[in-house]
N, C-alpha and C positions, 0 to 999 in steps of 0.2 A: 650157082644160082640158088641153088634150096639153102646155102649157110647163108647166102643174104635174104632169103626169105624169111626165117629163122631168127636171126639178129634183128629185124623190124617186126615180127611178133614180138617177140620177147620188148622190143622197145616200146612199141604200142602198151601193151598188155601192162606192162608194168607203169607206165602214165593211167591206162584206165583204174588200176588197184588203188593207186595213191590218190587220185581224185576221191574215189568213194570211200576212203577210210579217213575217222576223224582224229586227229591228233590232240593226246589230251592236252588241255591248257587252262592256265587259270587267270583271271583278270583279279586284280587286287585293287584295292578303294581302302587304302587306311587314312580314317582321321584322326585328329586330335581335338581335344576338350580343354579348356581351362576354367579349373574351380573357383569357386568365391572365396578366396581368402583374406578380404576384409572381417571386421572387428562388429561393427555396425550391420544390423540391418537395410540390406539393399531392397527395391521395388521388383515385383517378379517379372517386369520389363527390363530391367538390366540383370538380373539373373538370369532370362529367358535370354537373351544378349549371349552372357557370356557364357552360358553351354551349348550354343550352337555347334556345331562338329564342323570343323573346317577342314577340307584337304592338307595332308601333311607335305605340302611340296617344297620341293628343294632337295628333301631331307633323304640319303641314300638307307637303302633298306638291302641286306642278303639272305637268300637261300642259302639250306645247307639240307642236307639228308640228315635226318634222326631227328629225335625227339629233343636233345639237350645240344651244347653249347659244349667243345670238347677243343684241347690246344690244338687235336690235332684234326680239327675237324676240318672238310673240304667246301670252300665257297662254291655253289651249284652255280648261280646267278646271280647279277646285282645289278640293280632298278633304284630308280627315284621317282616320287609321285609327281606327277603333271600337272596343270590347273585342272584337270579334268579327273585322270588317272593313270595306272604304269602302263595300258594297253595292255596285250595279252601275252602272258608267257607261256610256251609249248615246255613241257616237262616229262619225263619219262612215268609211269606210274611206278607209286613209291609214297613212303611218309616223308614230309619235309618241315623245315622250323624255318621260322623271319628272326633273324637278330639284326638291332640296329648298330650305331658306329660304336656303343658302348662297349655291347660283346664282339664287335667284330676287330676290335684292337686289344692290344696283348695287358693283359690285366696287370696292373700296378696298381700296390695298396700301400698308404700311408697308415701303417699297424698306430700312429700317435693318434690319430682322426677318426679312423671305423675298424670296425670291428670284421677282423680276416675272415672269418668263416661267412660268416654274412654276404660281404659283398664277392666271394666268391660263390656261393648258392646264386647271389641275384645275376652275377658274368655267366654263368653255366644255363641260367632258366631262359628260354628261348621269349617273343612276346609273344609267338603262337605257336600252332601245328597243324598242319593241313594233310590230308592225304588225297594224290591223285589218283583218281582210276580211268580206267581205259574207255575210250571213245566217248569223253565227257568232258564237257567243259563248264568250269565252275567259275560264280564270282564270288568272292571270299572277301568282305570288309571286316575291318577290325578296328575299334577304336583305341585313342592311348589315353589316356586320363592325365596330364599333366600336375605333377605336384606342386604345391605353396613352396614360395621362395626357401619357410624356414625348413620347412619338412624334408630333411634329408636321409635319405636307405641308412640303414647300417650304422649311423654316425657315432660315433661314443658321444654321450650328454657333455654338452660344457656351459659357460654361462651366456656364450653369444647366439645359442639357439631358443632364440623364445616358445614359451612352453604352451 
């Protein structure tokens, strides 16, 4: 009788701890932007247009622990934004990075096109870094700035990038 008394404290007691302790978590809002990269001046109604910040949905997004982007680094989590947003993700507290599908697939460089070191700095540079602390729960947005079709990272100059 007292070890089932015993076993249903302990059960009770450990549902009331877990109710009142908050679990960190963080809710994420990343958008994205597109710049004006016409020639002409546009109206600051179609500029005011086209940097509006739109939810980046569809688009898969990971966690990873640290501050960089490492071969051998470990996927924590992996989310995609909603029409709305990722909902909330519970996380241990710790530092963490978002890399998207770029850094999250295995780096291949065409050394005739860009330039190695380069786009290796840019596969290693996380797009953010967040830290979770304990019984707190954060919402973290972050914008991505979309680049002009010509504008490309790293690229070695040739004649088919206009200047």
């Amino acid at each position: 009788m007292i070890k089932l008394y015993v076993i249903f404290c302990t059960f009770l007691f450990s549902g009331f701890v877990n109710r009142n302790q908050t679990k960190p978590s963080i809710i994420f809002i990343i958008t994205k932007t597109h710049p004006y990269c016409g020639g002409a001046n546009r109206t600051e109604e179609y500029l005011d247009n086209k940097l509006k910040k739109e939810i980046a949905a569809g688009e898969m997004f990971y966690i990873i622990k640290g501050k960089e982007n490492t071969t051998n680094r470990k996927v924590i989590r992996s989310f995609s934004m909603g029409a709305a947003n990722s909902g909330c993700i519970n996380l241990p507290p710790g530092i963490y990075s978002i890399i998207n599908k770029f850094s999250y697939q295995k780096l291949i460089i065409n050394a005739n096109n860009f330039d190695r070191e380069c786009i290796e700095k840019l596969w290693a540079t996380p797009l953010f870094s967040f830290t979770v602390y304990k019984k707190k729960c954060d919402t973290i947005s972050f914008n991505i700035t979309l680049p002009c079709e010509y504008d490309k990272p790293c690229a070695k100059l040739n004649n088919d990038i206009p200047m």
